[in-house]
C-alpha positions as CSV (number, residue, x, y, z in Angstrom):
1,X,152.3,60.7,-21.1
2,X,152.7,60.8,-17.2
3,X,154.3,64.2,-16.0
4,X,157.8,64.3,-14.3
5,X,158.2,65.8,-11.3
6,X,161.3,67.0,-10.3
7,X,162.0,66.2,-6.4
8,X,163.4,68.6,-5.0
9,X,165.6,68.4,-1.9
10,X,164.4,70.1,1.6
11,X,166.9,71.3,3.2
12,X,167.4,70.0,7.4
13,X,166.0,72.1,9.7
14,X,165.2,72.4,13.0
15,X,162.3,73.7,15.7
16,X,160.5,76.6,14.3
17,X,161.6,75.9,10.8
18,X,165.6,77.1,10.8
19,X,167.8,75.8,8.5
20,X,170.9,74.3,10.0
21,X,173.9,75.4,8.9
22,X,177.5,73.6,8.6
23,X,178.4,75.2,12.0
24,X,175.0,72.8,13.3
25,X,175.9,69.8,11.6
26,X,179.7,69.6,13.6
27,X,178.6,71.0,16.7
28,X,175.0,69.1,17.1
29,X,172.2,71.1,18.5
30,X,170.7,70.5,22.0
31,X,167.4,69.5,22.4
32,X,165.4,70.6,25.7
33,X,162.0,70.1,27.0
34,X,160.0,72.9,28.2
35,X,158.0,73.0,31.7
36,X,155.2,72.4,29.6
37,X,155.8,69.3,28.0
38,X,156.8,71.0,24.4
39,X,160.4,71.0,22.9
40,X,163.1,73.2,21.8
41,X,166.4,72.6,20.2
42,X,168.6,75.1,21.0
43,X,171.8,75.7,18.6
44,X,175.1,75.2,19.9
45,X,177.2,78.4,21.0
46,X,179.4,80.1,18.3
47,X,181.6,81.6,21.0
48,X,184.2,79.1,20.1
49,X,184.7,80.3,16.6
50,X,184.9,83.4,17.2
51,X,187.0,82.7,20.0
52,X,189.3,81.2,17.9
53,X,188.7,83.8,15.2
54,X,189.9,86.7,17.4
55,X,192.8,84.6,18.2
56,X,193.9,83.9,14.5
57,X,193.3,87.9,13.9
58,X,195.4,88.6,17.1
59,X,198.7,86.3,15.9
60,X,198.4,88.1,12.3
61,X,198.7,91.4,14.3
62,X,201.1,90.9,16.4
63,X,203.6,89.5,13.2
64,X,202.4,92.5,11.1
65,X,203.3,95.1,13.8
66,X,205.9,94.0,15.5
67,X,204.7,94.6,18.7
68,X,206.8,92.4,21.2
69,X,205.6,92.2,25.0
70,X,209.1,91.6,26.4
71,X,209.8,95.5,25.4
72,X,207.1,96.5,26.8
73,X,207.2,94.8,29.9
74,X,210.7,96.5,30.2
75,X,210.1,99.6,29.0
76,X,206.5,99.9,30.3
77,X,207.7,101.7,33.5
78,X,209.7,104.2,31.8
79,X,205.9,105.7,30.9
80,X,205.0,106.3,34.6
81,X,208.4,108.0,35.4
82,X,208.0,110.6,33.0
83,X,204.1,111.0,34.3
84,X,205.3,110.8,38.0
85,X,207.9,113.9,36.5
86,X,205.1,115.9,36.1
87,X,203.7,116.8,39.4
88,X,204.0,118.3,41.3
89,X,203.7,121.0,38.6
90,X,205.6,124.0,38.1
91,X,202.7,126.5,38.4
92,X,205.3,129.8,37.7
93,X,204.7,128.7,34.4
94,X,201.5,129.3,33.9
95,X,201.8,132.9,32.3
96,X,203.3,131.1,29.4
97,X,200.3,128.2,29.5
98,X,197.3,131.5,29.4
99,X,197.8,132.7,26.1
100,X,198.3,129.3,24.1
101,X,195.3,127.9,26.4
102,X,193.3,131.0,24.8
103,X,194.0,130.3,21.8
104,X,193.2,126.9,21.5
105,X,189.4,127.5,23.3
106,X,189.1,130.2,19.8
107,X,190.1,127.6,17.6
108,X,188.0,125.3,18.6
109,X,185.2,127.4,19.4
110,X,184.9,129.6,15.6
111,X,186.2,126.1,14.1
112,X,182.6,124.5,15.6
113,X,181.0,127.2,15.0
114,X,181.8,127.4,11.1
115,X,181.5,123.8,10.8
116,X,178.1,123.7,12.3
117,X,176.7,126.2,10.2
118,X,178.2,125.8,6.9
119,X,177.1,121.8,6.6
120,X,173.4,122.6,7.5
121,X,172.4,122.8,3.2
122,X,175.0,119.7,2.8
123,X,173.2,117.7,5.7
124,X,169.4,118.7,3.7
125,X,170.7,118.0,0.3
126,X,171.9,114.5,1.6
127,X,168.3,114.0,3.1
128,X,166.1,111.8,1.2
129,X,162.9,113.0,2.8
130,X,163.8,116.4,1.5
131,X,165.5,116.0,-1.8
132,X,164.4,112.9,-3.9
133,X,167.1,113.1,-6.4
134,X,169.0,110.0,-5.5
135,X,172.2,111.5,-7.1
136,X,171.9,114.8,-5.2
137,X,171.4,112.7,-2.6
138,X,174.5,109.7,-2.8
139,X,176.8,113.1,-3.7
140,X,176.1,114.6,-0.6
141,X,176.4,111.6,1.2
142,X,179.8,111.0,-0.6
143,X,181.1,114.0,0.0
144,X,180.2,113.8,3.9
145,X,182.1,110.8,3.8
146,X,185.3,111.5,2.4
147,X,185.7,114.5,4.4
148,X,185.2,112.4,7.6
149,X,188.0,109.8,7.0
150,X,190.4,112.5,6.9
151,X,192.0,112.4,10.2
152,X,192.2,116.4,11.9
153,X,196.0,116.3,12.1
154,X,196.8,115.3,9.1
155,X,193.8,118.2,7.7
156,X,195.5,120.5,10.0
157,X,199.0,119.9,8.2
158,X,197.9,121.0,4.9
159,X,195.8,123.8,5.9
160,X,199.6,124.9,7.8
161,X,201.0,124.5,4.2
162,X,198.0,126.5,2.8
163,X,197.9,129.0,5.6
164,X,201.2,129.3,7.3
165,X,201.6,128.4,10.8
166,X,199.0,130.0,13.1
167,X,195.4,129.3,14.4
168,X,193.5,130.0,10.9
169,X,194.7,126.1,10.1
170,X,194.1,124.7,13.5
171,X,190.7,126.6,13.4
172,X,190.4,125.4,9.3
173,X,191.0,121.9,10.5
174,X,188.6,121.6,13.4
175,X,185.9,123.5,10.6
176,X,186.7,121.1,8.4
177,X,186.3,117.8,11.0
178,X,182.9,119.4,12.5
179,X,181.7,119.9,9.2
180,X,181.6,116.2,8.1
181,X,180.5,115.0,11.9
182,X,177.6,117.0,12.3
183,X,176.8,116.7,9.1
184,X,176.1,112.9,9.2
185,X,174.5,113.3,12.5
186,X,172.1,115.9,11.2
187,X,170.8,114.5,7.7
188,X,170.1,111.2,9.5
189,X,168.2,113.5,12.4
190,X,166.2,115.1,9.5
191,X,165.3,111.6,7.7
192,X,163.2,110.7,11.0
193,X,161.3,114.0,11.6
194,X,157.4,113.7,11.0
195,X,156.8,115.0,7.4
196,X,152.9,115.6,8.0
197,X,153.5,119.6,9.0
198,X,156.2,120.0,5.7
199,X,153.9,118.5,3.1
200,X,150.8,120.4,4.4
201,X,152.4,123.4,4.1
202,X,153.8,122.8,0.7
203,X,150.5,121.6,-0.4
204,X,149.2,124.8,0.7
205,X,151.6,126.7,-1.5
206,X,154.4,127.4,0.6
207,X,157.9,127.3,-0.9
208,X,160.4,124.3,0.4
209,X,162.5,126.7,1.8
210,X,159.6,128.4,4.0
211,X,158.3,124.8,4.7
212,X,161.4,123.3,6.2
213,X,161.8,126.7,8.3
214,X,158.9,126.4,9.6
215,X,158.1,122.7,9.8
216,X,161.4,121.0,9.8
217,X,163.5,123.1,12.0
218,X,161.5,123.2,15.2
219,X,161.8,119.4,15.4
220,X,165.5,119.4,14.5
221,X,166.8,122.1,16.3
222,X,166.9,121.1,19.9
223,X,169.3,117.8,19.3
224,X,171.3,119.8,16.4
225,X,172.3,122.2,19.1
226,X,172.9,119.3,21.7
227,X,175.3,117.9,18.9
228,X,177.1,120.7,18.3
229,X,177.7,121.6,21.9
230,X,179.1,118.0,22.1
231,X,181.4,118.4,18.9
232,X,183.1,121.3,20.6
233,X,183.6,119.5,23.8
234,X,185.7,117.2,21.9
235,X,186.9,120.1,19.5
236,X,188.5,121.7,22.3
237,X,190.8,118.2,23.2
238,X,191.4,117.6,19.6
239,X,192.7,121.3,19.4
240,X,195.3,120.7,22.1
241,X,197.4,118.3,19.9
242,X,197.4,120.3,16.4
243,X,200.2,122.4,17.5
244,X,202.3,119.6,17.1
245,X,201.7,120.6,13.0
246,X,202.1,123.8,13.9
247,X,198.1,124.8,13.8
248,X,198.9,126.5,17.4
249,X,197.5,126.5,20.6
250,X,198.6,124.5,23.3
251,X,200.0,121.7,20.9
252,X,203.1,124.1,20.4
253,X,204.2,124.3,24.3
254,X,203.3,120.7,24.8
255,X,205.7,119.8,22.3
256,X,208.3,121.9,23.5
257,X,208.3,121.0,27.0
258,X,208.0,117.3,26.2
259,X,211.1,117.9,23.6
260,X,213.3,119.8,26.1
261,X,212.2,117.3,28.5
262,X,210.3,120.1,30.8
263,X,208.2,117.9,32.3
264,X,207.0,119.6,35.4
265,X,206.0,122.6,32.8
266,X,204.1,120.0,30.8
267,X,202.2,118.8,33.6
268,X,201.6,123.0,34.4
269,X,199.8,122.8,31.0
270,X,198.0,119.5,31.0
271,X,196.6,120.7,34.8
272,X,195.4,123.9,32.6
273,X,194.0,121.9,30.4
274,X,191.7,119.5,32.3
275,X,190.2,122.0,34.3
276,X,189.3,124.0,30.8
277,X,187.9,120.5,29.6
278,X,186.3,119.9,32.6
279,X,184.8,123.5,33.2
280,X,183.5,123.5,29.4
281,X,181.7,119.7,29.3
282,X,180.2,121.2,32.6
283,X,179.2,123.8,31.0
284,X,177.9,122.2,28.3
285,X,176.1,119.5,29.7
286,X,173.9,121.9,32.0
287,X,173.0,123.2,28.3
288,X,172.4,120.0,26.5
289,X,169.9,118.9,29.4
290,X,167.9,121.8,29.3
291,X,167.6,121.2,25.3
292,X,166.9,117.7,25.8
């Protein structure tokens, strides 16, 4: 009894053995000849559907939000009078402007400081080179990530509920945002070190405690310092806003110049802070180069 074979149907392809897709059999690919004498085909460009894609996206946007560019063609100018208000500034303000400055450089300093020190046995438990427990592991890993899609403001409100108003939730917030940033950064950073020096040692007797120390943390350390000198670059902006919840700082007189419409104090206190901002990433920077 002769044997049936099933025929099976190839699918169209082009040079080098692609499959073409429905996008290739609308917009027909281009063949070209090479110097050489050989031929390509080259697919058509998919800049027109996503062309059109961002288009479709953009329409759905603007009905969802509202957002109308008649009132903002109107209004628009309104922003750069009340930016123009602000200079020159009124620089007799600026006893008022020290201590709140002060206090937001503390927040933000202890806040990365905590933060970058309490998530270093999160960032090895979520480390699969480290811990092969795969449930240790996604915990961590979950953990990490729910804490990082809370936005700082809306951390620093509930700490003001938990805390009162005052630094301690400004400084719990920024604590709570380094945490889960450096965190991610630093179990990913771990997962690519050479594990030759941490299994010899363990193989040699030493505990996995005294084997990370020793082999794990010199190759770590240098970029986990870089990051956190980053984080509190940015801590130090983020910490200017919180006041707004009532986390202190600078937030608090920002708000209440912009409020009492005291613009020319407001501009006193941005002026204070971008040269803080500016003297710190300095500062930093010098110090992240010389770790690099």
């Amino acid at each position: 009894m002769p044997a049936k074979h099933a025929s099976a149907k190839v699918p169209e392809t082009i040079s080098g053995g692609i499959a073409l897709t429905w996008y290739d059999k609308i917009f027909k690919p281009k063949t070209v000849t090479l110097g050489n004498g050989k031929t390509v085909t080259r697919r058509a460009s998919r800049g027109p559907v996503v062309a059109v894609l961002i288009i479709i996206v953009s329409i759905i946007s603007i009905q969802v939000t509202g957002f109308d560019m008649t009132v903002l063609a109107e209004n628009g100018g309104r922003f750069w009078d009340i930016l123009f208000s602000m200079f020159p500034p009124n620089w007799d303000y600026m006893p008022s402007v020290w201590q709140p400055l002060f206090d937001t450089i503390k927040m933000s300093l202890l806040g990365s400081f905590i933060g970058s020190v309490l998530v270093i046995p999160f960032a090895v438990a979520a480390s699969t080179n480290i811990v092969h427990s795969k449930v240790v592991v996604s915990l961590m890993r979950l953990l990490l990530s729910i804490i990082r899609t809370l936005p700082t403001i809306v951390t620093a409100l509930i700490a003001t509920y938990i805390f009162g108003l005052g630094t301690l939730a400004g400084t719990t917030a920024i604590a709570i945002f380094t945490f889960a940033y450096v965190g991610k950064i630093l179990y990913e950073e771990i997962e690519t070190v050479d594990m030759g020096a941490f299994e010899a040692m363990e193989a040699m007797g030493a505990s996995k405690v005294r084997a990370f120390t020793s082999a794990i943390v010199p190759q770590i350390l240098p970029s986990y310092l870089s990051n956190c000198l980053f984080c509190f670059e940015g801590n130090v902006r983020y910490a200017s806003i919180l006041g707004y919840v009532g986390a202190g700082g600078l937030g608090l007189v920002l708000n209440e110049g912009i409020a009492w419409r005291m613009y020319p104090e407001v501009g006193m206190v941005l002026v204070a802070l971008f040269v803080t901002v500016f003297i710190i990433e300095s500062i930093s920077r010098a110090l992240r180069r010389r770790l690099a």
